[in-house]
C-alpha positions in Angstrom: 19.3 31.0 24.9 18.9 33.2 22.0 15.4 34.9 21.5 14.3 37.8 19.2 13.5 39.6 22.7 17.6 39.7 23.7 18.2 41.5 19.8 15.4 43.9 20.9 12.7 42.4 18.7 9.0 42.5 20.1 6.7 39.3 19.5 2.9 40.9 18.6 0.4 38.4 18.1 2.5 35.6 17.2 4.9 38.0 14.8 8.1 39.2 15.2 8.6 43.4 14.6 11.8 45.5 14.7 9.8 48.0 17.3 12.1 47.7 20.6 10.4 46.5 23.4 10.5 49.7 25.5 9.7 48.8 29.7 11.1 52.4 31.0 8.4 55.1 30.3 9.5 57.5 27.5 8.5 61.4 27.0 6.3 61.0 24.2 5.6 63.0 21.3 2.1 63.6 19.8 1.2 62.7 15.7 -1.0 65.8 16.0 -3.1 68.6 17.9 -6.3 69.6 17.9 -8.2 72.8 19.9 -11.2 73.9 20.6 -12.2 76.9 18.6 -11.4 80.0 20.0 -8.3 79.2 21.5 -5.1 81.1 20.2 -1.6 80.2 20.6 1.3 76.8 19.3 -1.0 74.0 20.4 1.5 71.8 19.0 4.2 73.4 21.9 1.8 72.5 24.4 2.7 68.9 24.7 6.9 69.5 24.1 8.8 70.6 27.0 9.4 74.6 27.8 13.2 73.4 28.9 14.3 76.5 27.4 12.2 78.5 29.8 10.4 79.8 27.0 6.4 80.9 27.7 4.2 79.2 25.4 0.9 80.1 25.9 -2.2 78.4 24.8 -5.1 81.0 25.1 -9.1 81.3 25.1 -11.2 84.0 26.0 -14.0 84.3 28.0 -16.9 82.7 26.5 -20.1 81.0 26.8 -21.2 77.1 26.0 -18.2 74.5 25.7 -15.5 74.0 28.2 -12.1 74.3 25.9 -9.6 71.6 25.3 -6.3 70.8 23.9 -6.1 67.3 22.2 -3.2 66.1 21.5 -2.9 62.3 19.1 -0.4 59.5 20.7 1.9 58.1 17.4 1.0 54.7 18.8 -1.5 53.1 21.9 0.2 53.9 24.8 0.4 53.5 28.6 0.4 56.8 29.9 2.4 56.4 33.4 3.0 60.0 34.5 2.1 63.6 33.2 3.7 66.8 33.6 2.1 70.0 33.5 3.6 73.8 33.9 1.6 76.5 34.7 1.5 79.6 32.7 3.2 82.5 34.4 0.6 84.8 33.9 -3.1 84.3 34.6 -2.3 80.8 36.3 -6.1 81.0 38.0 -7.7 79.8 34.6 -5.8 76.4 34.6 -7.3 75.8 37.9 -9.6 72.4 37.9 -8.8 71.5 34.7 -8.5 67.9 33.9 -6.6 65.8 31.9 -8.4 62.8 30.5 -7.5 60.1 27.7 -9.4 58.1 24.9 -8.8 55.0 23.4 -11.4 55.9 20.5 -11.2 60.1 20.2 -15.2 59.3 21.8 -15.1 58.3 25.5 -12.8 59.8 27.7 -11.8 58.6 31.4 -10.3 61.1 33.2 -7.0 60.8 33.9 -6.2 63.6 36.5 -7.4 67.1 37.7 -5.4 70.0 38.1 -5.6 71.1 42.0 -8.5 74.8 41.8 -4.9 76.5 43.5 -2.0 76.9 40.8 1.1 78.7 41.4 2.5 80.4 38.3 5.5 78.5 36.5 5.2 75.8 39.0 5.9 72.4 37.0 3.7 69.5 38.6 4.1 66.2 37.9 1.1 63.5 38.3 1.3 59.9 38.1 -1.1 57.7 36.5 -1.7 54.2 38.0 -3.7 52.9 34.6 -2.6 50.4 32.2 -5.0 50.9 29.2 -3.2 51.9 26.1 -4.3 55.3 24.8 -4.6 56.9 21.2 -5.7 60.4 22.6 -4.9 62.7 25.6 -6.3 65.7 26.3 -6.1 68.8 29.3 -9.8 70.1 29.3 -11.2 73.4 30.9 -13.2 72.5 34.1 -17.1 72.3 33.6 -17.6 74.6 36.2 -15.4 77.2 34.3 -16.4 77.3 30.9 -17.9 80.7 30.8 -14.2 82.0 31.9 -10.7 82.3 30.0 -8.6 79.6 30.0 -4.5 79.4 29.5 -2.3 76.3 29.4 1.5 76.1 28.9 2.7 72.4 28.9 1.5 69.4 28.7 4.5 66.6 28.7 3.1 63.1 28.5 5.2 60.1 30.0 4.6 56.3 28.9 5.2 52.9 27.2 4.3 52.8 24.1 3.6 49.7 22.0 2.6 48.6 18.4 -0.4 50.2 16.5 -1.9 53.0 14.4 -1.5 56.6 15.3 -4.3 58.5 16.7 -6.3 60.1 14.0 -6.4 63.9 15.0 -8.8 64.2 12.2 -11.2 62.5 14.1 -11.1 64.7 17.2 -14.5 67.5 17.0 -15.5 70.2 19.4 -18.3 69.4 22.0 -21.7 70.8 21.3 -23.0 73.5 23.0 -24.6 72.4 26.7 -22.2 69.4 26.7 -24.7 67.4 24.1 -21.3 65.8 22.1 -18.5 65.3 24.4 -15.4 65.4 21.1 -17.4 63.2 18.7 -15.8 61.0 16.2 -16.2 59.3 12.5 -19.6 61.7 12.0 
């Protein structure tokens, strides 16, 4: 029998698209970044792989009020099915605790994973994720209990299925308020 699904075609709502129909999880790529002020460094490099052994660094001082976070916008909704995450080589403490939490909307955020309060410098650690929602937004956040503290984050890489739809909308993605009031508000 000869179906649209045997020429790699995907049936969405009825309608036939030229998107393959992609079952193996993929590393995927983000339409955009976002970070919380005060954070220095390529937040863009933060969800590519370091393969090259190269140290990027994604940096924030010690501070007061918000917890930081790197957001990073999926190019479609996607099922994230496993994350990997390399510590910085240097000053590996301040990743400790941190989670890593994704949005369908930019507004509420279910938390994914949490980064163990021990990490060893450079070690690469890989998390599954047992969730089938399909997510616009991902983001590895600064525990609560250590926003007063620096915080450093090398990679991010995401692993998933993605499927048909819009792009996140990094444009969308704002810094919490100070004492957690706005938890990365949306469409204001």
């Amino acid at each position: 029998l000869v179906t649209a699904e045997n020429f790699g075609l995907e049936r969405v709502a009825g309608l036939l698209t030229d998107r393959p129909v992609a079952e193996e999880p993929e590393q995927l790529e983000v339409a955009g970044t976002h970070g919380t002020a005060g954070l220095s460094g390529d937040l863009d490099a933060v969800f590519r792989s370091d393969d090259g052994g190269q140290e990027n660094a994604v940096t924030g001082a010690e501070q007061s009020g918000i917890p930081y976070a790197v957001t990073g916008a999926l190019k479609h909704p996607t099922v994230i099915t496993s994350l990997v995450v390399t510590a910085p080589t240097e000053n590996q403490a301040d990743l400790g605790s941190a989670t890593i939490e994704a949005s369908v909307n930019g507004q509420d955020w279910v938390l994914l994973k949490t980064i163990g309060s021990t990490v060893t410098a450079g070690k690469v650690y890989t998390l599954r994720v047992a969730d089938t929602t399909q997510y616009s937004y991902v983001r590895i956040r600064q525990a609560e209990s250590a926003r007063t503290k620096a915080f450093r984050v090398r990679t991010l890489v995401l692993w998933g299925v993605e499927h048909d739809g819009p792009a996140g909308d990094i444009a969308l993605i704002a810094d919490e308020q100070e004492a957690g009031t706005l938890i990365s508000m949306s469409g204001v």
